[in-house]
C-alpha positions in Angstrom: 48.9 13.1 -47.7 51.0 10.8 -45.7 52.0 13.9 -43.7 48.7 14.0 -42.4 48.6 10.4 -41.2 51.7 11.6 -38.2 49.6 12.7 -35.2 47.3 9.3 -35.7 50.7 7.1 -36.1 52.8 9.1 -33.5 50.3 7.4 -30.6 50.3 4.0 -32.5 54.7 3.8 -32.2 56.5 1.1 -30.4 52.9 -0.8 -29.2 54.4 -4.4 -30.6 53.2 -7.3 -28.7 56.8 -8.5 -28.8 57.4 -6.2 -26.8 59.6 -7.2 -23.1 57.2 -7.6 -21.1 55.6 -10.6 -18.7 52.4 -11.8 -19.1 51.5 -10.4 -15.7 52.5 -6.9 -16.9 50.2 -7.0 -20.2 47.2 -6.0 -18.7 48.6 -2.9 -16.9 49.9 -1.4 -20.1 48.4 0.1 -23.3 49.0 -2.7 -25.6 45.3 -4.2 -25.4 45.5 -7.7 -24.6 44.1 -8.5 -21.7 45.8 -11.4 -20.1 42.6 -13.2 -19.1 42.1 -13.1 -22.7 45.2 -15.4 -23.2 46.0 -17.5 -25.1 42.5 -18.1 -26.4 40.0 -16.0 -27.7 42.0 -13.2 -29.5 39.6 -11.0 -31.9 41.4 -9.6 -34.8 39.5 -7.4 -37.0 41.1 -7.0 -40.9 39.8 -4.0 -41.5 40.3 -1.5 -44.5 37.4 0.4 -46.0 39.1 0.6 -49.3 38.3 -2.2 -51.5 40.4 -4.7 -54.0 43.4 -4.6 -51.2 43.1 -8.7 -50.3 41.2 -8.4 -47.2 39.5 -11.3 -47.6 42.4 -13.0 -49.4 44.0 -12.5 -46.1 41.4 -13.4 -44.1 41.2 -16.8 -45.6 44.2 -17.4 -46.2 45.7 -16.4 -42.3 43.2 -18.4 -40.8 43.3 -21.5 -43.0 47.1 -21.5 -42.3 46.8 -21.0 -38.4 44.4 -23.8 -38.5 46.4 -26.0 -40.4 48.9 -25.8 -37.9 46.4 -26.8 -34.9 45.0 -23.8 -33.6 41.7 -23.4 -33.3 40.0 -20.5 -35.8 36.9 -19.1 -36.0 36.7 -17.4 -38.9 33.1 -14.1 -39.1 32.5 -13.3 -42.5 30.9 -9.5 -42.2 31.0 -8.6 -45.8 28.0 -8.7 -47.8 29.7 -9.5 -51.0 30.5 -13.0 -48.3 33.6 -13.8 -50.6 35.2 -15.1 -47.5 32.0 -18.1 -47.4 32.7 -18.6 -51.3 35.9 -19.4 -50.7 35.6 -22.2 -48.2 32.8 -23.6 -50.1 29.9 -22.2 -48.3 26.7 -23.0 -50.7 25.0 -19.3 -50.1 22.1 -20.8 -52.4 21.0 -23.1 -49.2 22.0 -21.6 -46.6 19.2 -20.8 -43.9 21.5 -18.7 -41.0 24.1 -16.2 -41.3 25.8 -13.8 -39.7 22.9 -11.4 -40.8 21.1 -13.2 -38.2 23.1 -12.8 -35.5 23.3 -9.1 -36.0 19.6 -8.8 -36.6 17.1 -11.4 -35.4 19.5 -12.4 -31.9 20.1 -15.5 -33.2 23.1 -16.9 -31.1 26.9 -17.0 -33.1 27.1 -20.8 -32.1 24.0 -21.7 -34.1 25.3 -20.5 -37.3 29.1 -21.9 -37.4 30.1 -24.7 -39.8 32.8 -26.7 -39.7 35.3 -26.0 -42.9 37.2 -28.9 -44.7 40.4 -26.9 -43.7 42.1 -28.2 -40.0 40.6 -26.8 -36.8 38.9 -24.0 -38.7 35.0 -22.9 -38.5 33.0 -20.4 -40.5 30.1 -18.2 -39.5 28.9 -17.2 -42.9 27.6 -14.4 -44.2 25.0 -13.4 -47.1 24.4 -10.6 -49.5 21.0 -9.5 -47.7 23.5 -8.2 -45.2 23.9 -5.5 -46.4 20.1 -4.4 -45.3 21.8 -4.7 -41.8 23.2 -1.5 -41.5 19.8 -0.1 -41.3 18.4 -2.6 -39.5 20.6 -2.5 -36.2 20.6 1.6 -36.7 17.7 1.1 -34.7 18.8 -1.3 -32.4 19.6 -0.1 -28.8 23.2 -0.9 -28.3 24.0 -1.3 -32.0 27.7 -0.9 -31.8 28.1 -3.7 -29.5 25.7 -6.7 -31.1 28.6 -8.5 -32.2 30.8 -7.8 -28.6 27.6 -9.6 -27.2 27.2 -12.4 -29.6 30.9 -13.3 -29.1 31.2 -12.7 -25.5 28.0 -15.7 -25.5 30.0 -17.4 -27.8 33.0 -17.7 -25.3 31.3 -19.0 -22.6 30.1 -22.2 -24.6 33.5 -22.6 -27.1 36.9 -21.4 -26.9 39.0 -20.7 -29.9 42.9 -19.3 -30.4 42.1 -16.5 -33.1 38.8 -15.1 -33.9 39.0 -13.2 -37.3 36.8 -10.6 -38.4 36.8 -10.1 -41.8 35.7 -6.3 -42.1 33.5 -5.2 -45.1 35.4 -2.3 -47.6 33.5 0.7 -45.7 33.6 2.1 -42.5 30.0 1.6 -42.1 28.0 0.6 -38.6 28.9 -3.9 -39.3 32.4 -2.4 -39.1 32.3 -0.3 -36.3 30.8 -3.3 -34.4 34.2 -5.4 -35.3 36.0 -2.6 -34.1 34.3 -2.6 -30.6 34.6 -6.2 -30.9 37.7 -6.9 -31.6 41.1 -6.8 -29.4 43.2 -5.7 -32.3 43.1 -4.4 -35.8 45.0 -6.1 -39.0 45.5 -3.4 -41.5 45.6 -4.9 -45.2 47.2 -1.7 -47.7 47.8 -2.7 -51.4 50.7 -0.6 -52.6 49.8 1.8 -54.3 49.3 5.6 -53.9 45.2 5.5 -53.6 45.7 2.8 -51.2 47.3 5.1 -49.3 44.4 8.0 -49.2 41.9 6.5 -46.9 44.2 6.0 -44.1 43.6 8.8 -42.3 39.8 8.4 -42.2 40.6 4.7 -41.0 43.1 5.7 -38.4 40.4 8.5 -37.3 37.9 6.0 -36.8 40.2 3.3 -34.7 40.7 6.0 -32.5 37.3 7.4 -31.7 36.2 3.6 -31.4 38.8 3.7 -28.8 38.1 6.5 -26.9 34.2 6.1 -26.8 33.3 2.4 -27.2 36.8 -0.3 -27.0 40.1 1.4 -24.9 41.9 -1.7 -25.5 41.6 -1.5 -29.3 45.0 -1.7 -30.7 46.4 -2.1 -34.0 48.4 -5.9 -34.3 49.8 -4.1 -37.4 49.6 -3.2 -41.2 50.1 -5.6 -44.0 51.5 -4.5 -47.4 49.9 -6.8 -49.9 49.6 -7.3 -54.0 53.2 -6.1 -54.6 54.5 -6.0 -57.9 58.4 -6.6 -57.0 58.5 -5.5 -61.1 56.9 -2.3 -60.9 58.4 1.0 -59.7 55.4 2.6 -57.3 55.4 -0.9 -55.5 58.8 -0.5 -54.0 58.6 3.5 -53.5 54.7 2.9 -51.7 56.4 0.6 -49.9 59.2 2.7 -48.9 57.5 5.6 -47.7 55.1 3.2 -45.8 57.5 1.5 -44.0 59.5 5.0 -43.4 56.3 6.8 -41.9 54.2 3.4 -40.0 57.8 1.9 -38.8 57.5 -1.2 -36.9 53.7 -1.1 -37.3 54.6 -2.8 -40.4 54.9 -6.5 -40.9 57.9 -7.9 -42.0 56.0 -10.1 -44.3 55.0 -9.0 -47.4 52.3 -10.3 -49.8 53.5 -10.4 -53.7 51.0 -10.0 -56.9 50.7 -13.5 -57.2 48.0 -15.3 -59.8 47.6 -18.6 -57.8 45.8 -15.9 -55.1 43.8 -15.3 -57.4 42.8 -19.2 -59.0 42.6 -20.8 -55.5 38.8 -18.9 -54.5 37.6 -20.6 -57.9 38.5 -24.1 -56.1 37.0 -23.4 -52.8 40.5 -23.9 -51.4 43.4 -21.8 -49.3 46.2 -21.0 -51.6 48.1 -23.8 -48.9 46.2 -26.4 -50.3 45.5 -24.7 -53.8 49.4 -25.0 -54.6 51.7 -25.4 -51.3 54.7 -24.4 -53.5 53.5 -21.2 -54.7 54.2 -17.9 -53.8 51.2 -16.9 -52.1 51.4 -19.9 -49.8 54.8 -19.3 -49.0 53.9 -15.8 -47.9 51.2 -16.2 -45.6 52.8 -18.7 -44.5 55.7 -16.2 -43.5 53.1 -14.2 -41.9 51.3 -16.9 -40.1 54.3 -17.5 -38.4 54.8 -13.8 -38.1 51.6 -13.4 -36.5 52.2 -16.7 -33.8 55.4 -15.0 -32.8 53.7 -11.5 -32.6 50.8 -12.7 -30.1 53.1 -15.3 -28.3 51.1 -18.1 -28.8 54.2 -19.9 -30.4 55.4 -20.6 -26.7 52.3 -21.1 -25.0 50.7 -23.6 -27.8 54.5 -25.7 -27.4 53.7 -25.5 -23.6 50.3 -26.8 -24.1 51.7 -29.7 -26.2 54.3 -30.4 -23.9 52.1 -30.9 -21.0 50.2 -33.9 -22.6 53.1 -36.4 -22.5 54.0 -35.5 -18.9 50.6 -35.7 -17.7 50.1 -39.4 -19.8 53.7 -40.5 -17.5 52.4 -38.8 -14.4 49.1 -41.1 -15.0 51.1 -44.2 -15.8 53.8 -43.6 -12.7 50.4 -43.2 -10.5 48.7 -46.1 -11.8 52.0 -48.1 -11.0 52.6 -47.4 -7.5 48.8 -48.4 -7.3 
């Protein structure tokens, strides 16, 4: 099976945003990010269609982490099941708009956000009647691009660092339109052999969405999560996925860890849930994996670096006056 994954990976190789190259260069090459889209407003779409392979874990998790270290987060809940609203405490019992509505009834993105208890990090919910979207916007002229719209409106009135998707478990038309929305993909993949089998129907559909509907699609890289560092299959998957995706996989890993799991039930990231835990200290590791990844480690230090000078610049001015 993983045999069948080469011709999709071969085109995927050696596209790292680390890469050497200046800002200047990045939007003449086939890495995806525009530079006018830097340092602020990066889409990332967490994407699998398989389900159980901590998607939203992730999603939560990476964003409440980013935030907590200042940057600004928008977080779009796209799953039905809206796990990702439960977890930051959403009450889905009275809420009145959702992300249902901004796919459906053209209600603007800005009008549903809520601010979350966690940093510089908002929520634009979702709700199970979601699910009836899918038929709803097959109707729609331009369906594949409702959510493009919504955030490209979105941008014009507020500016965030990361924008992250967090992808329902099917390949269905709400995640199609956070492919064709998004500038890059984050590929969650538990390790374990079945995890393994749906790759080459997601790696198909990345690159049709690329060729028909989003060229700069790119994939920001795949994540190997619920590892069992006791069990044999965890290390071998693990193995053979680094040995076929190469540097497409992050360093960071994400163990089988139970505080994960506890920290939904409190309406809390696991970095609040239990700092000392392993699950914190691993998205952690790959928040800080991610920052280096986009470059927005140097350009955020820039930013804060600015503000003193510009406060003695003022002062020195108001001197001489």
């Amino acid at each position: 099976m993983l045999n069948d994954l080469k011709n999709f990976i071969a085109k995927y190789k050696g596209k790292k945003f680390n890469e050497t190259i200046t800002p200047m260069d990045k939007a003449d090459t086939t890495i995806g990010l525009q530079t006018n889209l830097l340092p602020k407003n990066l889409a990332i779409a967490i994407c699998n269609q398989k389900g159980g392979c901590a998607k939203t874990t992730t999603a939560i998790n990476l964003s409440a982490c980013l935030a907590q270290k200042g940057y600004k987060v928008l977080l779009v809940d796209l799953d039905p099941q809206a796990n990702a609203s439960l977890g930051l405490g959403v009450d889905l019992e009275n809420l009145e708009k959702s992300i249902y509505d901004v796919l459906v009834n053209n209600l603007s993105l800005e009008s549903i956000i809520q601010r979350t208890t966690v940093g510089e990090l908002e929520l634009a919910p979702a709700i199970s009647i979601l699910s009836g979207a899918q038929l709803e916007l097959a109707d729609i002229l331009g369906r594949e691009t409702v959510l493009k719209i919504a955030l490209r409106k979105l941008r014009l009135v507020k500016s965030y660092d990361f924008i992250f998707l967090d992808c329902p478990p099917s390949l269905n038309l709400i995640t199609i339109n956070a492919l064709v929305a998004a500038n890059s993909v984050l590929i969650p993949i538990q390790t374990h052999y079945y995890s393994l089998e749906g790759m080459k129907e997601l790696f198909s559909t990345i690159d049709i969405v690329r060729e028909r509907l989003n060229f700069e699609l790119e994939i920001l890289g795949i994540l190997a999560t619920l590892f069992d560092t006791r069990t044999k299959v965890s290390h071998q998957m693990l193995e053979q996925t680094r040995d076929y995706f190469k540097d497409m996989v992050f360093k960071t890993i994400i163990h089988n860890n139970v505080k994960l799991c506890e920290a939904p039930i409190y309406k809390k990231p696991i970095h609040l849930y239990d700092p000392k835990s392993q699950g914190a200290q691993d998205y952690w590791a790959l928040t800080e994996e991610i920052i280096a990844l986009t470059g927005y480690g140097d350009r955020f230090a820039q930013t804060e670096n600015q503000i003193p000078q510009t406060q003695q610049l003022n002062a020195t001015r108001e001197a001489i006056v």
